[in-house]
KEBAFI-941485 format. One record per residue (C-alpha): chain; z, y, x. Coordinates in steps of 0.001 Angstrom, whole numbers. Layout:
! residues N
 kette      zz      yy      xx
     A       Z       Y       X
...
***
This chain:
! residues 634
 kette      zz      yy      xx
     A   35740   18227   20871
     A   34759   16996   24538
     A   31527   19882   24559
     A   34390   21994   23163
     A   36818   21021   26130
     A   34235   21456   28651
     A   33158   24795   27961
     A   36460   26283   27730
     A   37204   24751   31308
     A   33708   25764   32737
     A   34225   29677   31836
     A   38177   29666   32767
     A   39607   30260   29232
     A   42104   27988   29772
     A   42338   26937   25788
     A   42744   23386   25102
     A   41632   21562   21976
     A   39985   24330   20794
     A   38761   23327   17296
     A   35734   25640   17255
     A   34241   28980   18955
     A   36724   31458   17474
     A   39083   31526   20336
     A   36386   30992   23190
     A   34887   34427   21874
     A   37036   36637   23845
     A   36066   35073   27247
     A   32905   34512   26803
     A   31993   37842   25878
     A   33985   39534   28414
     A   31378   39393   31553
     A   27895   38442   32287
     A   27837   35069   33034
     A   25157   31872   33108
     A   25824   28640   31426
     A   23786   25384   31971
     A   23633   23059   29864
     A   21997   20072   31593
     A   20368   16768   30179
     A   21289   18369   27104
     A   19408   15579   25192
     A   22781   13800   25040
     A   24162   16661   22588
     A   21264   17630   20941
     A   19847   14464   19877
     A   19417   15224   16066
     A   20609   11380   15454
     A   23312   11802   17908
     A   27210   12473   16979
     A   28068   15591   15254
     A   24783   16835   16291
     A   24541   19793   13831
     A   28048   21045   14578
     A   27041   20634   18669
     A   23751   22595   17773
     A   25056   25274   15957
     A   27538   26001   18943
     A   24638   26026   21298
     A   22615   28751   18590
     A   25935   30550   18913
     A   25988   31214   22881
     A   21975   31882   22468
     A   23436   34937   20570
     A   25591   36235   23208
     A   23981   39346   25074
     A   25910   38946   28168
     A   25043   34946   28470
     A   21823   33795   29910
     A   21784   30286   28803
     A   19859   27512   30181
     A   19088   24130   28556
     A   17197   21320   30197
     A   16324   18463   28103
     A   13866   16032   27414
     A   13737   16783   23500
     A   12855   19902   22330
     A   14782   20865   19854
     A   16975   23962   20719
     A   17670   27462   19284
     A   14859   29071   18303
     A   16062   32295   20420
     A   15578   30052   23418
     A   12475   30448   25165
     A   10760   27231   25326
     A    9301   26839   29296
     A    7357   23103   30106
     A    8323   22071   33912
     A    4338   20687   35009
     A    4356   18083   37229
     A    3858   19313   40790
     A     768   20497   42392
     A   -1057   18300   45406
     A     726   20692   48237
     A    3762   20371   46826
     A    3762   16718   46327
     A    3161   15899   49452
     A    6010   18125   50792
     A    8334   16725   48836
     A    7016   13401   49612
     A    7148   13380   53298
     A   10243   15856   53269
     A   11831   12326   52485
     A    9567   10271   54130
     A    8557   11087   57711
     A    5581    9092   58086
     A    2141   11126   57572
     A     -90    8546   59798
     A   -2256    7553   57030
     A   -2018   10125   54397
     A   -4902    9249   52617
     A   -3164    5732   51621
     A    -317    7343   50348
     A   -1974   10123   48677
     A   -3802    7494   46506
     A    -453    6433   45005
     A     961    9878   44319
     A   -2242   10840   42111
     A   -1521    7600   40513
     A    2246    8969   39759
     A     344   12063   38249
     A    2428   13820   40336
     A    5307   13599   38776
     A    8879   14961   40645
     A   11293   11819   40001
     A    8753    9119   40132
     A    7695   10687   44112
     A   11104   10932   45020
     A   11994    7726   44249
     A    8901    6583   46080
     A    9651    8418   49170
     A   13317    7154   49073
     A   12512    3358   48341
     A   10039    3410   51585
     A   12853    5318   53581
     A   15576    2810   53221
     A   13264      48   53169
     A   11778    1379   56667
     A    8437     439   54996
     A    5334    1477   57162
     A    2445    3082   54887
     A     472    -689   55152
     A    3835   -2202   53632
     A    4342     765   51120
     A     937     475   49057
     A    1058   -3334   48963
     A    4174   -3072   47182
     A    2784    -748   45160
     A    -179   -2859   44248
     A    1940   -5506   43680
     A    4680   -4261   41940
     A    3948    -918   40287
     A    6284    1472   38803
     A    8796   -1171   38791
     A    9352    -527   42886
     A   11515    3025   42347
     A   14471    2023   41995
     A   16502    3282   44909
     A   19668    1953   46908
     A   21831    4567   45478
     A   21222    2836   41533
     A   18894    5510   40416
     A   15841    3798   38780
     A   12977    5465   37120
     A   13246    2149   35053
     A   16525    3730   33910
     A   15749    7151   33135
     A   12723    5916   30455
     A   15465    3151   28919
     A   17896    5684   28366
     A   15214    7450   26412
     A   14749    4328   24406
     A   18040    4038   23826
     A   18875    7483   22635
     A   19944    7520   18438
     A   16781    9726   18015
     A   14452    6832   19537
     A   16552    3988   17723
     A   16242    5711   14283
     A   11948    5377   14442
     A   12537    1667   13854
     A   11047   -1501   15523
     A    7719    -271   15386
     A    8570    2480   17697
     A    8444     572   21172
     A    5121   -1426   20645
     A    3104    2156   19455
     A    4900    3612   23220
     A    3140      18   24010
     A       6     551   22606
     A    -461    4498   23285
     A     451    3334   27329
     A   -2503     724   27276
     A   -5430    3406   26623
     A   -6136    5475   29880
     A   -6584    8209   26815
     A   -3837    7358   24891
     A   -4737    7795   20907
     A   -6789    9769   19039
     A   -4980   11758   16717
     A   -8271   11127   14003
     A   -8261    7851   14782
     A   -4354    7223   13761
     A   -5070    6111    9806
     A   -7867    3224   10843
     A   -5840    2430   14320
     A   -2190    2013   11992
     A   -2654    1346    8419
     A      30    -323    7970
     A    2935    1714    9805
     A    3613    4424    6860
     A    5547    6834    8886
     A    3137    6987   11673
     A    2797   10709   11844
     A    6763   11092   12250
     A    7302    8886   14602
     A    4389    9865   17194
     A    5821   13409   16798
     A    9535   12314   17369
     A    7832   10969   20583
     A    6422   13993   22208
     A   10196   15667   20929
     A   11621   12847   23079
     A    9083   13878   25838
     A    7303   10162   25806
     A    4328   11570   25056
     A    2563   14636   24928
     A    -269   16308   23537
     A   -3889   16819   25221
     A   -7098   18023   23942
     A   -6214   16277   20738
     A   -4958   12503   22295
     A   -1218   11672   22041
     A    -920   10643   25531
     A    1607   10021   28115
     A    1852   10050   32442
     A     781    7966   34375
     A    4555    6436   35638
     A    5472    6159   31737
     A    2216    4377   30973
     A    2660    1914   34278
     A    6656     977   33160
     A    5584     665   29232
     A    2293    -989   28976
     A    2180   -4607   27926
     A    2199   -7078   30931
     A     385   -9306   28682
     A   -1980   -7344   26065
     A   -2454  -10455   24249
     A    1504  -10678   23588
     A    1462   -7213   21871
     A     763   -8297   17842
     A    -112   -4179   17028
     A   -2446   -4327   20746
     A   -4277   -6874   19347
     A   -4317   -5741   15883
     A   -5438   -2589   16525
     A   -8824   -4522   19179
     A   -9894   -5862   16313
     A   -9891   -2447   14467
     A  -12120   -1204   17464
     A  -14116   -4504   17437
     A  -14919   -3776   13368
     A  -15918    -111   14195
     A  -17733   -1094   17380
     A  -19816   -4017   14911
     A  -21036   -1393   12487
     A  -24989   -1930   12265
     A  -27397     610   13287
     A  -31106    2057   13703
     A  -31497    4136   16474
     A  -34981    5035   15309
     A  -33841    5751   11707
     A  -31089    7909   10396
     A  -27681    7067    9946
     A  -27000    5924   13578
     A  -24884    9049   13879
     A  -22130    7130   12096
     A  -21170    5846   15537
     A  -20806    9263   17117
     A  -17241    8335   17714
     A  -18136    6113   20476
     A  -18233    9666   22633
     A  -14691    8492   22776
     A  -15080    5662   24731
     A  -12838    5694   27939
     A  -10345    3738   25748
     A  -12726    1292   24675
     A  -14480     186   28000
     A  -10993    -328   29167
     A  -10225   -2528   26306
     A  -13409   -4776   26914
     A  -12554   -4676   30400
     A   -9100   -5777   30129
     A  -10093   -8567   27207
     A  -13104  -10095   29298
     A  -11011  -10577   32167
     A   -8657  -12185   29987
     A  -10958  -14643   27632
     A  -13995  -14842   29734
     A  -15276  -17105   27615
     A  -15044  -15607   24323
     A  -17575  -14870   22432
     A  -16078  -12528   20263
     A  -15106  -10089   23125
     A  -18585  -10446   24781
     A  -20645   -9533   21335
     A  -18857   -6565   21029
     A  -19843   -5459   24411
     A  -23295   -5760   23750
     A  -22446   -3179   20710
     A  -20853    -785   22630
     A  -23210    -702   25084
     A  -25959    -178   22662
     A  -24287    2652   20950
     A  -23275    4622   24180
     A  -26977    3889   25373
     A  -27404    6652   22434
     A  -24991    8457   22252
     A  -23351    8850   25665
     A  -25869    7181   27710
     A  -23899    5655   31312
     A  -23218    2700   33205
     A  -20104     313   32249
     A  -17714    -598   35066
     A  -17742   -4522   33518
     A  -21315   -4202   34353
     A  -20595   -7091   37185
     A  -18956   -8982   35019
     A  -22476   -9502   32471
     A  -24069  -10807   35494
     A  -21240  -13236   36512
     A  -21582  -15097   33101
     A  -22590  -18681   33106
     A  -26038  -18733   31954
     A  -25225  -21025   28518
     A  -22763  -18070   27394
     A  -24535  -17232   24355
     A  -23970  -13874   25119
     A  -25455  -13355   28232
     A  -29219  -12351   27598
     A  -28125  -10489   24825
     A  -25770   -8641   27449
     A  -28501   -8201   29762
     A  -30499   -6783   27709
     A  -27988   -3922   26642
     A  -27506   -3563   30545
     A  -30721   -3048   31334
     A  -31095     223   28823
     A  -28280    1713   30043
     A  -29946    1440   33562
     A  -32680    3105   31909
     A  -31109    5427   30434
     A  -29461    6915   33975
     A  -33277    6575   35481
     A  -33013    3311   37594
     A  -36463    1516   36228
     A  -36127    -902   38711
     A  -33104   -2322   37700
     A  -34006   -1488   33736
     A  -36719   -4493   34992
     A  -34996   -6721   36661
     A  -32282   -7245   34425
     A  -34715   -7645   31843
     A  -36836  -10539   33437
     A  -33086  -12009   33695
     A  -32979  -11797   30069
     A  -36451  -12912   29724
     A  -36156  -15935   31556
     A  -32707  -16989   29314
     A  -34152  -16073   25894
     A  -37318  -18304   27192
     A  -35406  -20551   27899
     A  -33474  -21041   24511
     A  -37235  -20644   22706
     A  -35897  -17869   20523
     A  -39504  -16265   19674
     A  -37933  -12592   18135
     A  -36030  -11771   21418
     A  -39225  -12807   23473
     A  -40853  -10370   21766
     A  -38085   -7769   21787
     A  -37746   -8189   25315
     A  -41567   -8394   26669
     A  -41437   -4709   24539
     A  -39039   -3428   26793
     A  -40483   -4539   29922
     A  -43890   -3506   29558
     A  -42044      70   28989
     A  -40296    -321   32461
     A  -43844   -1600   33695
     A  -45400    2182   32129
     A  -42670    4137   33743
     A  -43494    1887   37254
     A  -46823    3091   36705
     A  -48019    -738   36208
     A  -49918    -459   33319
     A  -51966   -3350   33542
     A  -48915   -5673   33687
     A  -47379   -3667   30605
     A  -50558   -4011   28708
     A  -50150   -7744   28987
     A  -46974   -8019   27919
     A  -47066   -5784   25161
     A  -50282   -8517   23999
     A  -48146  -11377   24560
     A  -45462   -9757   22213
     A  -47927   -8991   19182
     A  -49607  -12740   19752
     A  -45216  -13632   18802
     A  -45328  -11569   15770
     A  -48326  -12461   14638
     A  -46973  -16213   14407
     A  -43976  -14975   12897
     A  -45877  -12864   10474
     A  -44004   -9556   11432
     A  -45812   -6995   10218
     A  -43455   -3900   11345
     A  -42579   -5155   14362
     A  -46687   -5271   14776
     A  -46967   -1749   14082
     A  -44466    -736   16439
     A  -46010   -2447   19179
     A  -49489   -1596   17816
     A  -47854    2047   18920
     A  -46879     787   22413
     A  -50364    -451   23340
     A  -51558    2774   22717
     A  -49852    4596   25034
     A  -50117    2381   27380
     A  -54231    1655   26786
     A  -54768    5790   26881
     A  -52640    5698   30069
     A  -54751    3216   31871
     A  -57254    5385   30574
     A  -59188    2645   28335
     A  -58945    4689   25118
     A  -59562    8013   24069
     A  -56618   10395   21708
     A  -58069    9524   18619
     A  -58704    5981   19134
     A  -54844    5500   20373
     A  -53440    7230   17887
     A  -55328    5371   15057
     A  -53970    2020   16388
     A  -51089    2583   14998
     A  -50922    5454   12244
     A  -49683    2544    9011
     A  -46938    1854    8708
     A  -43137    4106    7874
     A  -43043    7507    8207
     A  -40963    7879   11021
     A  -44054    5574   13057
     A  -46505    8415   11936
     A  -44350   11176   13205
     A  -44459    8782   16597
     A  -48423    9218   16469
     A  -48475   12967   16216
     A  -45952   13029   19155
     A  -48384   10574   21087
     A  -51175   13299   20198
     A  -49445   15801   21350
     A  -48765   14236   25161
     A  -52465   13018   25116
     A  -53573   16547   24141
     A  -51702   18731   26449
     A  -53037   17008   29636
     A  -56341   17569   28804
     A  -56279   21410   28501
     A  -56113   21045   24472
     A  -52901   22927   24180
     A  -53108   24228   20706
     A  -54230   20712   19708
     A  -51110   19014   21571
     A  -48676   21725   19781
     A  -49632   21046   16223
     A  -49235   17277   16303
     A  -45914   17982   17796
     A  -45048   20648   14988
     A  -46074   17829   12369
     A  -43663   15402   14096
     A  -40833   17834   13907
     A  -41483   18505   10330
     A  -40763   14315    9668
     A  -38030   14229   11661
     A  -36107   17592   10751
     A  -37161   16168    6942
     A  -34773   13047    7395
     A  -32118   15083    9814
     A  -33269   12801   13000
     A  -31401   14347   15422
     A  -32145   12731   18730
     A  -35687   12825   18072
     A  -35939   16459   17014
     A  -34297   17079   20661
     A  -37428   15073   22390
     A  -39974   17975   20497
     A  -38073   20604   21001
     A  -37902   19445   24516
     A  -41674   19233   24563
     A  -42566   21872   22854
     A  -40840   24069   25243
     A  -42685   22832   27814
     A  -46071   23702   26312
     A  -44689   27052   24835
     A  -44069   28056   28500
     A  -47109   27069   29940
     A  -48778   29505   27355
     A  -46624   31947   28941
     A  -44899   32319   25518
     A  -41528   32311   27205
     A  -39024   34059   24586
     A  -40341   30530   22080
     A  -39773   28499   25133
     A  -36550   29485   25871
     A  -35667   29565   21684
     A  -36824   25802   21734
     A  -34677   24736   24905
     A  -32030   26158   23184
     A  -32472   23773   20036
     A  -32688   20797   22261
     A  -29175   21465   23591
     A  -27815   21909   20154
     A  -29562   18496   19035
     A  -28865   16906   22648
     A  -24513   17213   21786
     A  -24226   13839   21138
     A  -26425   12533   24119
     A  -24814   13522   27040
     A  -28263   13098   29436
     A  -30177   14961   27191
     A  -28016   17998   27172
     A  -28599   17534   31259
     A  -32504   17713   30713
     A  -32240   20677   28735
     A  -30062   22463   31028
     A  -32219   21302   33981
     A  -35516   22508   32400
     A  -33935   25716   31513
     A  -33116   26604   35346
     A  -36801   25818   36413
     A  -37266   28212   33215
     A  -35667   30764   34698
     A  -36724   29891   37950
     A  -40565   30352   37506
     A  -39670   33650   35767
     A  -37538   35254   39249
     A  -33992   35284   37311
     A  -32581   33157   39671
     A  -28817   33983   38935
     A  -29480   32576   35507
     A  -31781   29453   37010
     A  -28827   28590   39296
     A  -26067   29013   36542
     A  -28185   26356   34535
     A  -29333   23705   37436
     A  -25095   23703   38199
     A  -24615   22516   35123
     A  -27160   20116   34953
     A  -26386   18655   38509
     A  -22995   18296   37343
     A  -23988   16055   34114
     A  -26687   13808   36345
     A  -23328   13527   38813
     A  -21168   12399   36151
     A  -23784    9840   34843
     A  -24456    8084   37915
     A  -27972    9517   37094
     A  -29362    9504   41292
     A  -32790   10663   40874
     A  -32221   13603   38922
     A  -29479   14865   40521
     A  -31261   14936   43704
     A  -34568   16875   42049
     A  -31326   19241   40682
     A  -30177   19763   44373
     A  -33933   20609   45806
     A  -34217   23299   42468
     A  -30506   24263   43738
     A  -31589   24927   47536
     A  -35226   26516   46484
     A  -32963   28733   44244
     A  -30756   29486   46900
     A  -33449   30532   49090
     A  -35038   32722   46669
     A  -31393   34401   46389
     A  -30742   34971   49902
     A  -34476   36325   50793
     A  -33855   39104   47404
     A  -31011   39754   49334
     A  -31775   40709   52986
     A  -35359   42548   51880
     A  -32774   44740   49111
     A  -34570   43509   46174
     A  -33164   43037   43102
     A  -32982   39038   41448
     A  -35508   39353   38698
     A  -38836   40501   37744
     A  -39499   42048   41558
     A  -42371   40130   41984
     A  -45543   39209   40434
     A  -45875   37967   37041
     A  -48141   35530   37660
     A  -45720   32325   38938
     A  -44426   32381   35563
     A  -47485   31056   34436
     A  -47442   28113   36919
     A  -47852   25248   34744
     A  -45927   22388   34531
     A  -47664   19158   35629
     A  -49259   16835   33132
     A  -46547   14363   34649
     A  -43480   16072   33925
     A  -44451   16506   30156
     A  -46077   13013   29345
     A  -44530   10900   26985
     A  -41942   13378   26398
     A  -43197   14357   22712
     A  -42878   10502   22568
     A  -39653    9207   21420
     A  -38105    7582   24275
     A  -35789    8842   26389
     A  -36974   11718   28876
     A  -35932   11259   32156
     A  -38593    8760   32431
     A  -40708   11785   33495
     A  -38370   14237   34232
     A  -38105   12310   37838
     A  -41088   14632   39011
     A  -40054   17860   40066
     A  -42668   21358   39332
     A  -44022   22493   42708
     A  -42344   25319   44144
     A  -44081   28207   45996
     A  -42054   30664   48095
***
């Protein structure tokens, strides 16, 4: 009856009481007119009072072809004739000039502009910024303390409006009240992940909330959340009011940890198959933050600390990058039990970016604790690993001795796998130093598994190639791939095919070259660096064979992975290829050539140095000679 009463007032009929639409008709159809309906979530809340009578009123007036009718709401549900239009938050220029339209204080911009990308942007939470720090007569210094300090929970302005307010009344609406009390501690646990959830990962994450599906949909209705490349998310004001102040006081938050911790725990073989079971960990933004949030919390636990060395040894292979509670491994007491352990999952993923000389040093810290504790099969484990950082340092000598010292362990401890592995290891690093010959390395270590066989033909094939036997080099290769495509071993069919490429090119064979960079990339899409070598080998590809439009296309794209990964070394060789390329582009241009095959033939056949291919047929990770960049002729 009110909505009734309002609208006959609002277009001048004059009609009180009216008990429905009937006698309303006349007026409203009797000249063009606009209605608004604004915050229209108090009507058409589907829980709300007589909300189906309300709605089917407001379908009505969408019927009217002389009304243009305008709803804003924060649920979605209105008339399907209405044309459904989502206000973004504002853009950067905008922001700001609504910002300091308020606030007239732009003498450090850059302090302020940190907080409004931390509002994402959005309108109410920046005007209620601007208008807290105007009556306040808060300089910029005083303005981001407070923010530091107190969050979202400092807009709340003079004149009682309070962003505080606006999400409680959402809470508080019957649509919000009828999801039950599990409805406020999912909000709670979907504001704690930088991500929000995974919409796959909602059956493992809530097992035991059976209307799960409903109520995270009757969110994003309520505009609490909202969808994004397939997480159930929420901005950044919403998830600084609603996260838990304590994690640990949140039964579902910590419920749902040790749902991550279980999947994080899963065993697995890098070398073997079935490590792809833990190709979910590509979705790790969520979990890094939970680590990070639960070691600052319980320092000391063990629990918490274990399953950081497990996630660090499953992005190491699947999204290989450094961890920003990195610091925090280091900082341990050196009787956590976790700590070498730790280190030693560090130090890979230092490895895998290309920094060897941190890959060693964090692995002599390891050394020295597992030495320490007299624990014989982590010795071992870990001398392995540092004589590998000694071979990519180029100090083979000290490698060879440590790889020595590690088969002298497992000899005691009667390891016979671990011996062939290592057998392996020597190898390489013996023909390196140049005190064995191909066939004499290789036989070293040819018993033993399959997949340690298809490791010898790959360590024929890199001792081959260098010493003009290409043929030779491409075979063993070929046999390699044959046991690895046999079990489906992904990441080391993309070390072949990376490989093989190489040598396909230098035979000037460039249409398999290209065919076998291609497979890398598809067998790289779980290892983010790997996808970056492929791309990156691609452009010098191109760039040896004058298409330079396609060679700089590529080395982008790989530059931008290397950038993303922290990985320095790389992405510097990408930027020389980049400028080289450049060059090459400008000088086509001013002499009126065209960009591809206006030149001689012959640089296509440039080889690629021994050094950039060595121990890539092997299966460790490739950057470790990927840090040499081809020579470049202009």
């Amino acid at each position: 009856m009110h909505f009734l009463n309002r609208l006959s007032k609002v277009i001048g009929a004059g009609i009180e009481n009216p008990e429905d639409l009937t006698p309303l008709r006349p007026f409203l159809s009797s000249r063009k007119m606009i209605l608004v309906l604004d915050n229209a979530e108090s009507v058409l809340d589907s829980q709300g009072i007589n909300p189906w009578e309300i709605y089917a009123m407001v379908e009505e007036l969408s019927q009217f072809d002389n009304i243009c009718l305008c709803i804003t709401s924060h649920v979605s549900t209105i008339p399907p004739d209405c044309k459904h239009l989502d206000i973004p938050t504002l853009s950067m220029d905008a922001t700001y000039h609504t910002f300091y339209h308020i606030y007239d204080d732009n003498e450090q911009v850059n302090l302020v502009g940190s907080i409004l990308e931390q509002l994402d942007f959005h309108p109410l939470s920046i005007t209620l910024l601007a208008t807290v720090a105007l009556h306040n007569k808060w300089g910029t210094d005083r303005l981001t303390r407070e923010w530091d300090r107190r969050g979202t929970g400092m807009l709340h302005a003079q004149h009682n409006k309070s962003f505080g307010d606006t999400i409680e009344l959402s809470l508080a609406s019957p649509m919000f009240q009828e999801l039950g009390p599990n409805a406020c501690d999912l909000l709670g646990v979907i504001a704690f992940f930088p991500q929000g959830i995974s919409e796959n990962n909602l059956d493992w994450l809530f097992p035991t909330i059976a209307n799960r599906a409903n109520i995270f949909d009757k969110f994003c209705i309520l505009s609490l959340t909202y969808w994004s490349n397939g997480f159930i998310t929420m901005l950044a004001p919403l998830r600084d009011y609603l996260c838990p102040k304590n994690p640990m006081s949140s039964p579902l938050l910590c419920k749902i940890k040790d749902g991550y911790f279980y999947q994080l725990s899963a065993d697995f073989y890098p070398d073997k198959p079935g490590y792809k079971g833990a190709q979910w960990i590509m979705e790790d933004v969520n979990i890094e933050h939970l680590l990070d949030v639960f070691t600052s919390m319980d320092a000391n636990s063990v629990n918490v600390w274990d399953t950081c060395t497990y996630f660090m040894g499953q992005l190491y292979w699947h999204k290989p990058r450094l961890v920003i509670f990195g610091p925090k491994v280091e900082g341990l007491p050196d009787e956590h039990p976790s700590k070498p352990q730790c280190l030693f999952q560090l130090s890979w993923l230092f490895d895998s970016v290309g920094n060897t000389v941190e890959y060693k040093r964090l692995l002599i810290c390891a050394l020295k604790l597992w030495e320490g504790w007299g624990n014989d099969l982590q010795i071992a484990r870990t001398l392995r690993s540092l004589s590998d950082a000694n071979r990519l340092l180029g100090l083979y000598r000290e490698g060879i001795q440590q790889v020595e010292r590690t088969l002298g362990i497992c000899e005691q401890l009667n390891n016979k796998s671990a011996q062939a592995h290592y057998l392996h290891h020597l190898a390489r690093l013996l023909h390196s130093d140049d005190q064995l010959g191909a066939e004499e390395a290789a036989s070293l270590a040819e018993e033993g598994e399959e997949f340690l066989v298809g490791k010898c033909h790959c360590l024929l094939g890199d001792i081959y190639y260098p010493k003009g036997e290409t043929e030779k080099a491409i075979n063993h290769l070929e046999s390699a791939l044959g046991i690895a495509s046999t079990f489906n071993w992904e990441d080391q069919q993309f070390r072949i095919f990376f490989a093989l490429a190489q040598l396909f090119f230098h035979q000037g064979r460039f249409e398999e070259a290209h065919a076998h960079v291609e497979r890398a990339k598809l067998n790289a899409a779980n290892g983010l660096y790997h996808l970056g070598c492929a791309t990156n080998l691609q452009a010098r590809f191109w760039y040896q064979e004058y298409e330079f439009s396609k060679a700089k296309s590529e080395v982008l794209h790989a530059a931008d992975i290397y950038e993303k990964l922290g990985a320095t070394k790389d992405l510097e060789a990408c930027r020389e290829l980049l400028h080289n390329i450049e060059m090459e582009i400008e000088n086509s241009t001013i002499s009126g050539g065209s960009n591809s095959n206006s030149k001689p033939l012959e640089k296509a056949l440039l080889p690629i140095p021994v050094n950039h291919i060595l121990s890539l047929g092997c299966w460790t990770l490739p950057h470790k000679c990927i840090q040499t960049r081809p020579s470049m002729n202009h």
